[in-house]
C-alpha positions as CSV (number, residue, x, y, z in Angstrom):
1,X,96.9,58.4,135.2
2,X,94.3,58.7,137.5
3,X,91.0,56.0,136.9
4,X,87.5,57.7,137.1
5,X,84.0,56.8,137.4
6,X,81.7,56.6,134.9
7,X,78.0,58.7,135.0
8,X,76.7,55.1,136.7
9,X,79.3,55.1,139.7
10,X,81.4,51.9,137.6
11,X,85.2,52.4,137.7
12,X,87.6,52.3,135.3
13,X,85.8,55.0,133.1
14,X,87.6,54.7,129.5
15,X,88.2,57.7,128.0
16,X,86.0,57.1,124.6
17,X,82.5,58.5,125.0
18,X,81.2,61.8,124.3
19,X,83.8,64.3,125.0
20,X,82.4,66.7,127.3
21,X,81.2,63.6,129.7
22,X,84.5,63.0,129.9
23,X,85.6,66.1,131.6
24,X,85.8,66.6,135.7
25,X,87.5,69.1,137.6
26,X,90.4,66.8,139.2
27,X,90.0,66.1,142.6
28,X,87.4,67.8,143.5
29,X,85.0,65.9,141.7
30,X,85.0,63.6,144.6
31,X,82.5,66.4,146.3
32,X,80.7,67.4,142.9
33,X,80.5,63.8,140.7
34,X,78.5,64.0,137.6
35,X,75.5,61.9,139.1
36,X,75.1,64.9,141.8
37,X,75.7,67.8,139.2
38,X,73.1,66.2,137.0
39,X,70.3,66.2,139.2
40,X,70.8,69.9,140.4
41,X,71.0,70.5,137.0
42,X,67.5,68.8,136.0
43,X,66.3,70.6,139.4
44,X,67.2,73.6,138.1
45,X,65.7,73.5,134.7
46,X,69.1,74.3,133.3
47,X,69.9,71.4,130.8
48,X,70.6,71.6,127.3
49,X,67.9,70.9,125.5
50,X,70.0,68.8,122.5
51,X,73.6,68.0,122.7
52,X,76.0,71.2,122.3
53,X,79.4,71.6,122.6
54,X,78.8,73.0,126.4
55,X,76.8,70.9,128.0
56,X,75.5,71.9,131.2
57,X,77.1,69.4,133.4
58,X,80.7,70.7,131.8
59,X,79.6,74.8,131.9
60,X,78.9,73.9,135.6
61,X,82.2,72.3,135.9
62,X,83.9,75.4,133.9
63,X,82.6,78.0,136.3
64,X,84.1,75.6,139.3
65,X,86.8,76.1,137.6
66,X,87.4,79.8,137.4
67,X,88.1,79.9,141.2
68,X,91.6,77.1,140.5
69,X,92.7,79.4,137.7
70,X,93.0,82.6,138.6
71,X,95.0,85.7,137.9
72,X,97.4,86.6,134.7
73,X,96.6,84.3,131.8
74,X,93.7,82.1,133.0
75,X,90.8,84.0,131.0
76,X,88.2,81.9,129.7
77,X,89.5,80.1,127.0
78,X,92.7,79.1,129.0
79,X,90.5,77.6,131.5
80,X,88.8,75.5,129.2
81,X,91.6,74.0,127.6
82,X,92.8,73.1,131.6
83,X,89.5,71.3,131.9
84,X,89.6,69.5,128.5
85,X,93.7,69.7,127.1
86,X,94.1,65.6,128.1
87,X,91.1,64.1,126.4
88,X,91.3,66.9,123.4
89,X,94.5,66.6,122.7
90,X,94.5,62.0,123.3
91,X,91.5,62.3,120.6
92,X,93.8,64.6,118.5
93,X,96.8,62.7,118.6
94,X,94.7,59.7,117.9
95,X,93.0,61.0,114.5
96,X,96.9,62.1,113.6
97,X,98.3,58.7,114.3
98,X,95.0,57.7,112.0
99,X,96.1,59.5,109.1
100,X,92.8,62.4,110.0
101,X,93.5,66.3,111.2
102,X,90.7,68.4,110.9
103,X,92.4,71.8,110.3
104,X,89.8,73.8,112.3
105,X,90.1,71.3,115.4
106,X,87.4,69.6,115.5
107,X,87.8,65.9,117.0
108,X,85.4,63.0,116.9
109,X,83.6,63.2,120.2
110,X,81.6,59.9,120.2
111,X,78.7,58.9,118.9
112,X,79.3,60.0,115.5
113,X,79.5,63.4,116.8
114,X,82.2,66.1,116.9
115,X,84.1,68.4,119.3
116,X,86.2,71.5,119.7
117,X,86.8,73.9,122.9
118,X,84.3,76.3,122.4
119,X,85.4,79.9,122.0
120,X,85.1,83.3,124.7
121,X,81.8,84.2,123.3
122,X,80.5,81.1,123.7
123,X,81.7,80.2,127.0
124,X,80.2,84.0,128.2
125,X,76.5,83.1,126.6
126,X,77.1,79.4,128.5
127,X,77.8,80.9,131.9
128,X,74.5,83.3,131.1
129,X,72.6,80.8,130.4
130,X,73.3,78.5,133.3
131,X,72.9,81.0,136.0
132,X,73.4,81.5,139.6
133,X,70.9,79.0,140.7
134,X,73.0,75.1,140.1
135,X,76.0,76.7,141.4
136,X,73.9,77.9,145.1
137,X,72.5,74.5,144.9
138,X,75.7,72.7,144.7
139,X,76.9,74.9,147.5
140,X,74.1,73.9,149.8
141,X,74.9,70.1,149.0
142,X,78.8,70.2,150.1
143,X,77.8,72.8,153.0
144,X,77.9,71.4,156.6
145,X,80.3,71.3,159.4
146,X,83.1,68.3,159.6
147,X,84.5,68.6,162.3
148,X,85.0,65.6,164.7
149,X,84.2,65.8,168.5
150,X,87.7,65.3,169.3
151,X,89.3,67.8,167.1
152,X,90.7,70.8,168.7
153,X,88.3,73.9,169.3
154,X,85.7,72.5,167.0
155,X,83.7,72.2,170.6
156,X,83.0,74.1,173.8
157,X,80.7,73.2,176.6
158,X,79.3,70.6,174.7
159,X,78.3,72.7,171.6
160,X,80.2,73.1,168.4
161,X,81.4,76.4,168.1
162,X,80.6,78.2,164.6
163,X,81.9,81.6,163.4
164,X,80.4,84.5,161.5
165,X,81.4,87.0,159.8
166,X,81.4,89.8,156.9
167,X,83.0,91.2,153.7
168,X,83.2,93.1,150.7
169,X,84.4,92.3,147.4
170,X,84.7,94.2,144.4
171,X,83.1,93.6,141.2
172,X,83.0,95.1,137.3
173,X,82.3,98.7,137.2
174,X,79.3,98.3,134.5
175,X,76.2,100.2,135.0
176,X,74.4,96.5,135.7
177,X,76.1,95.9,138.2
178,X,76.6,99.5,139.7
179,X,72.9,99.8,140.1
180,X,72.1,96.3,141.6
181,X,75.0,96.3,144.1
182,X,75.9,100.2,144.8
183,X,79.5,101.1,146.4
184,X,80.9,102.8,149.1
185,X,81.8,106.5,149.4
186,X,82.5,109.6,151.5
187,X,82.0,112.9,151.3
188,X,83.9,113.7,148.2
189,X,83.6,110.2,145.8
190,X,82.6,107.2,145.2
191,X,84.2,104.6,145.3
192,X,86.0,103.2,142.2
193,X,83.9,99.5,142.0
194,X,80.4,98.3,143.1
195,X,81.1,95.8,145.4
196,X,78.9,92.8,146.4
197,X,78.5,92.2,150.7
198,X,79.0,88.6,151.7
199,X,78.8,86.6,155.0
200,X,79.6,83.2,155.8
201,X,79.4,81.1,158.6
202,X,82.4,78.4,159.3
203,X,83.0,76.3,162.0
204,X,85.6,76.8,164.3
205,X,88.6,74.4,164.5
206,X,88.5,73.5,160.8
207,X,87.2,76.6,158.7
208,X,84.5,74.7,157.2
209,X,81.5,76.3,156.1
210,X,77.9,75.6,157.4
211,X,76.6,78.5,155.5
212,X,76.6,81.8,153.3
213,X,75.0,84.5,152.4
214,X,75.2,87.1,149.4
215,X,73.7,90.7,148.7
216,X,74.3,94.2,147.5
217,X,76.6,96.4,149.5
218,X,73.7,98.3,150.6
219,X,72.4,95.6,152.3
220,X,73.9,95.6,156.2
221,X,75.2,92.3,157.6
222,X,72.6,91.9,160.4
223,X,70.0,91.6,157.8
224,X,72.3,89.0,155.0
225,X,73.1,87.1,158.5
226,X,69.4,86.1,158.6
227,X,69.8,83.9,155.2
228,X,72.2,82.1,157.8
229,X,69.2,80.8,160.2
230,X,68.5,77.1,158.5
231,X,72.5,76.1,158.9
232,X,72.3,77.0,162.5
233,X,71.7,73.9,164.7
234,X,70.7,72.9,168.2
235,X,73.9,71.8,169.3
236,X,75.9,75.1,167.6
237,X,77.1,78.3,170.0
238,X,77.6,81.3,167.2
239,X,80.1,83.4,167.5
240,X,80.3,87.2,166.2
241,X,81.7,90.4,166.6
242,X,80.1,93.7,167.4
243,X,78.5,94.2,164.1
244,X,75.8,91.4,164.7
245,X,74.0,92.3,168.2
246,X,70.6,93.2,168.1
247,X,67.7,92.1,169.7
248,X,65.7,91.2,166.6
249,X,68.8,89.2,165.2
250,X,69.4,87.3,168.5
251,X,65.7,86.6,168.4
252,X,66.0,84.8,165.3
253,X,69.2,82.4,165.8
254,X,68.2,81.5,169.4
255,X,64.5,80.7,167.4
256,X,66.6,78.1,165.2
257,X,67.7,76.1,168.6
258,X,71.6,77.4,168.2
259,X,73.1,79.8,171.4
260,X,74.8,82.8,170.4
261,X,78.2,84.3,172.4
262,X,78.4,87.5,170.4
263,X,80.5,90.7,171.5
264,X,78.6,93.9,173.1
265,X,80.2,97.3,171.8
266,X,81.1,99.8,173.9
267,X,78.3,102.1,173.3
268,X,75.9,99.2,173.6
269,X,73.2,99.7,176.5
270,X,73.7,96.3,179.2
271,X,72.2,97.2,182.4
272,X,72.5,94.4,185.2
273,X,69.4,92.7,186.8
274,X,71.1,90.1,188.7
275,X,75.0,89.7,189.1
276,X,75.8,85.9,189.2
277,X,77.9,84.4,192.0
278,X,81.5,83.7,189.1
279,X,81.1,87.4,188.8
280,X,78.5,87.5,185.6
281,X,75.6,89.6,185.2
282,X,72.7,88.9,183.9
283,X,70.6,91.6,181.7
284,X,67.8,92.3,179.1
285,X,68.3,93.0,175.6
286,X,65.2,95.0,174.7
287,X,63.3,94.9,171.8
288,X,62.8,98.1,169.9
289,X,59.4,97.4,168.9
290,X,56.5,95.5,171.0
291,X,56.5,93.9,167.5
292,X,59.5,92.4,167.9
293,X,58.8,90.0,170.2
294,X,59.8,89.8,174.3
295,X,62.7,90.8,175.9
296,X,65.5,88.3,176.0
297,X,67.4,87.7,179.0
298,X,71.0,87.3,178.4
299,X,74.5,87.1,180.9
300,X,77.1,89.4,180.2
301,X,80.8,88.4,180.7
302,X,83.1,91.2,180.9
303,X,87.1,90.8,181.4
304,X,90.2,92.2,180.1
305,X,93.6,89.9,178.6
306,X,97.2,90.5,180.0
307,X,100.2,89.8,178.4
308,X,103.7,90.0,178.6
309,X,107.0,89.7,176.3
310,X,107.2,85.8,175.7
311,X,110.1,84.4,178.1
312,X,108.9,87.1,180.5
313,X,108.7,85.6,183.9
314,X,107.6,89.2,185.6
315,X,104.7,88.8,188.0
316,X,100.9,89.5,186.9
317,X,100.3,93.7,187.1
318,X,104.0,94.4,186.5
319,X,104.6,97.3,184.1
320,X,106.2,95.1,181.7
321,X,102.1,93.8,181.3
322,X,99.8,94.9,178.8
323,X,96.3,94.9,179.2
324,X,93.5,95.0,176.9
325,X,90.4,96.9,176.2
326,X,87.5,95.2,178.1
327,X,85.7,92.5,176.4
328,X,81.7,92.1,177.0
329,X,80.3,89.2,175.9
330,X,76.7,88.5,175.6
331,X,75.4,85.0,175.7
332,X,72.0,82.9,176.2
333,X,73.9,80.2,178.3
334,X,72.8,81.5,182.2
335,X,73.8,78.8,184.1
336,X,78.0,79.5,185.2
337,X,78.1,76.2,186.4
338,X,77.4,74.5,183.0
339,X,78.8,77.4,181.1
340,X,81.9,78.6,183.3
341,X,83.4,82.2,182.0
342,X,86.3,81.2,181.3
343,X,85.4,78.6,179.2
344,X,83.4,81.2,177.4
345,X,85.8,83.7,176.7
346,X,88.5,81.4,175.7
347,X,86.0,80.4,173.1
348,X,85.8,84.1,171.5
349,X,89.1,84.2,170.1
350,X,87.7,81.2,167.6
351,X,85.8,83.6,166.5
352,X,88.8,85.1,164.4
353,X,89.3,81.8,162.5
354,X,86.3,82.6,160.3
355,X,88.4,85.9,159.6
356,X,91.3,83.6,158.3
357,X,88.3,81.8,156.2
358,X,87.4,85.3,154.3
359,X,91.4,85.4,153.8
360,X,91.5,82.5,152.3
361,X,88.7,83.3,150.0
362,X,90.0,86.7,149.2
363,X,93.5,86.1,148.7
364,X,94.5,81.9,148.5
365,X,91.6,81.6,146.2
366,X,91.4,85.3,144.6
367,X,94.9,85.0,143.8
368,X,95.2,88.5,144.0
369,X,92.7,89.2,141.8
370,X,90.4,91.8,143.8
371,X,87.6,92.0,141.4
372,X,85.3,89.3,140.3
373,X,85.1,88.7,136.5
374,X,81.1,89.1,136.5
375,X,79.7,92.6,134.5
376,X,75.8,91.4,135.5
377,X,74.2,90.7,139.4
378,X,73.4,86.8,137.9
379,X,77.0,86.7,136.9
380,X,78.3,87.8,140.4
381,X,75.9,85.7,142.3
382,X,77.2,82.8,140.4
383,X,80.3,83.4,140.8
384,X,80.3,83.7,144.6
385,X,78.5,80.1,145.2
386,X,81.2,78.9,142.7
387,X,83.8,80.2,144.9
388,X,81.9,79.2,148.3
389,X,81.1,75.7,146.7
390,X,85.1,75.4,145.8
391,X,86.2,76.5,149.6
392,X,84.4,73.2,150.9
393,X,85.3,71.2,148.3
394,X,88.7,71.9,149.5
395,X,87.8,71.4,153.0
396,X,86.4,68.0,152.2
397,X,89.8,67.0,151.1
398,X,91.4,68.2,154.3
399,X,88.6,66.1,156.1
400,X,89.6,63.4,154.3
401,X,93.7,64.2,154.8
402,X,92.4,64.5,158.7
403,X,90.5,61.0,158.8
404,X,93.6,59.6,157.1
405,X,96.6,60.7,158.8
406,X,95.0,62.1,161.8
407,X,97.1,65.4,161.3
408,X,95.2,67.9,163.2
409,X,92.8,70.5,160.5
410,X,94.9,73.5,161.5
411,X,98.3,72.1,160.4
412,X,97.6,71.4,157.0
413,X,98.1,73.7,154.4
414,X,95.1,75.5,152.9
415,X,97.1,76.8,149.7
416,X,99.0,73.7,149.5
417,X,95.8,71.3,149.3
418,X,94.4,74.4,146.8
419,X,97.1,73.9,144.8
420,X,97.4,69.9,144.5
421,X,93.7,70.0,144.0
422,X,94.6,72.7,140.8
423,X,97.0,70.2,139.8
424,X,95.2,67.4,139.7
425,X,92.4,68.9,137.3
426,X,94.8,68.7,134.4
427,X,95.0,64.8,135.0
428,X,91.8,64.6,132.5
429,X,89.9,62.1,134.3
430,X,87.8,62.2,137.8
431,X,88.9,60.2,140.7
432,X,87.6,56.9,142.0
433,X,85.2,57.0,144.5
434,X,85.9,57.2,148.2
């Protein structure tokens, strides 16, 4: 049985007390303990305003939750009995052994009080009520990078290299959430779900997030990748695809001190001023507007890859060699000297790790499920922080795995850690500290 701590930090928590106190979610209430969940809750104006059978604490917990239990047979109330079966069910078979079975379940819940697991309905009006605001909160207090300087590809150049990157998921079809969110379509349908857009930003090496964001699907990534700006640091070079370079948007993450290595697309406009000695150019990315502020001078690094057939030992430019579109990269660092090319473009490919982040959101975490359970725009946003807030909750145990073993980030498990923290929720009691 796993000891836990109490609402004061003091170990040993016994398991009398007001039921819902009682409850944690496993494992990963090491990053979300009841002291922190507390005070966003009392931030938020969210608490309870007499003692119910859903608390706030425990509805915040609940909706944490819903991302460990997901697909076939984990609707609401099955989740709810996950969080609560051990001390429900200890009280139960207590008041049995007593000689006292409340036919409609009830169980003495401390304090003179009593206790059942609350049904659907009430669970539904619960989640309402709490909103999406604790769960962004919690989100931004688990958020961060945790990579250490020596860990591979969490740094290039001196910075520490940060991903970002875009998706789509799809939620209920109601009319709520059809008008707040809109959905994709062509020239003959729509499509069959509103869907909510969503970027993140994770740090390379580890998949850690520093950041997300979360909008309707008619709202472009270049403009959600501006509530990114307060995660980006000094010391951070961002990464991104084609999708994300614009003058106004590389404006606003060099303002926030962070550098930017973001790939040109073919059709983008990069006309040389000055071609650098390693073979660089530098150009101007213009702004559209006087409005938009001066023209920023960036270097361009264009090269191809080659490969061959692994155990290949033909010569460079054989036929048996394949060669890849050309790559441009756009970047702020100037210098080749500080910043050599190569260096550079073997950084890119990192960018792709933040691609195996959205998979592990979509899939490890979704469970297959590809809609969300949310039929309102409060629901969904709630929803997503849960999910985001559960990702680095995750990551904080393979940070702690890392500082423990000193097994590199990348070769430990994602769904394996997702799947002993699940486990460990039914255990009933949170876990000692550190």
């Amino acid at each position: 049985m796993i000891t836990g701590v109490a609402h004061d930090g003091s170990e040993g928590l016994s398991p009398e007390g007001w039921l819902p106190d009682r409850v944690s979610v496993g494992a990963l209430t090491r990053a979300f303990p009841p002291a922190l969940v507390d005070e966003i809750v009392a931030a938020t104006d969210t608490r309870e305003q007499r003692r119910r059978l859903l608390p706030a604490r425990l509805v915040v917990y609940f909706v944490l939750a819903l991302w460990l239990f997901r697909g076939p047979n984990c609707g609401y109330g099955r989740v709810m009995i996950k969080l609560v079966d051990a001390l429900y069910h200890r009280r139960r078979g207590q008041q049995l052994l007593d000689g006292v079975l409340d036919p409609h379940g009830w169980v003495d819940a401390g304090g003179g009080r009593r206790w059942r697991p609350p049904n659907i309905s009430s669970l539904a009006r619960a989640r309402t009520k709490l909103g999406a605001d604790p769960l962004h909160m919690l989100f931004d207090s688990v958020a961060g990078p945790v990579g250490a300087p020596d860990v591979a590809g969490v740094f290039c150049c001196g910075l520490r290299v940060v991903s970002m990157d875009g998706t789509t998921t799809d939620v209920p079809n109601t009319a709520e959430n059809a008008e707040y969110f809109g959905r994709p379509s062509n020239a003959t349908r729509d499509g069959a779900f509103p869907q909510v857009r969503w970027i993140v930003a994770a740090e390379s090496g580890t998949g850690a997030l520093i950041g997300a964001a979360q909008g309707p699907y008619t709202v472009g990534e270049q403009t959600l990748a501006r509530d990114l700006l307060p995660a980006f640091a000094q010391d951070m070079l961002v990464l991104a695809d084609r999708n994300f370079l614009s003058h106004t948007l590389a404006r606003d993450v060099l303002a926030s001190g962070a550098h930017i290595l973001w790939r040109a697309s073919a059709s983008f406009r990069l006309t040389p001023v000055q071609v650098l000695a390693d073979g660089t150019y530098l150009a101007v990315l213009q702004p559209r507007r006087k409005a938009d502020g001066a023209p920023i001078m960036v270097r361009v690094i264009e090269y191809t890859v080659h490969s061959r057939p692994a155990g290949s030992h033909d010569t460079a430019g054989s036929d048996n060699e394949d060669t890849s579109e050309v790559f441009a990269l756009v970047t702020d660092l100037l210098d080749p000297e500080a910043h050599p090319a190569l260096d550079l473009a073997c950084a890119y490919p990192m960018r792709w790790e933040c691609e195996t982040v959205i998979g592990h959101h979509k899939t490890d975490m979704g469970a297959g499920m590809a809609v969300l359970r949310s039929k309102d725009p409060e629901g969904v946003a709630q929803e997503m922080w849960a999910l985001f807030a559960v990702y680095q909750a995750i990551h904080t145990l393979i940070g702690a795995a890392v500082d423990a073993t000193g097994i590199p980030p990348d070769q430990i498990s994602f769904p394996h850690v997702l799947a002993a923290a699940t486990d460990s929720v039914t255990a009933g009691f949170p876990p000692s500290p550190g």
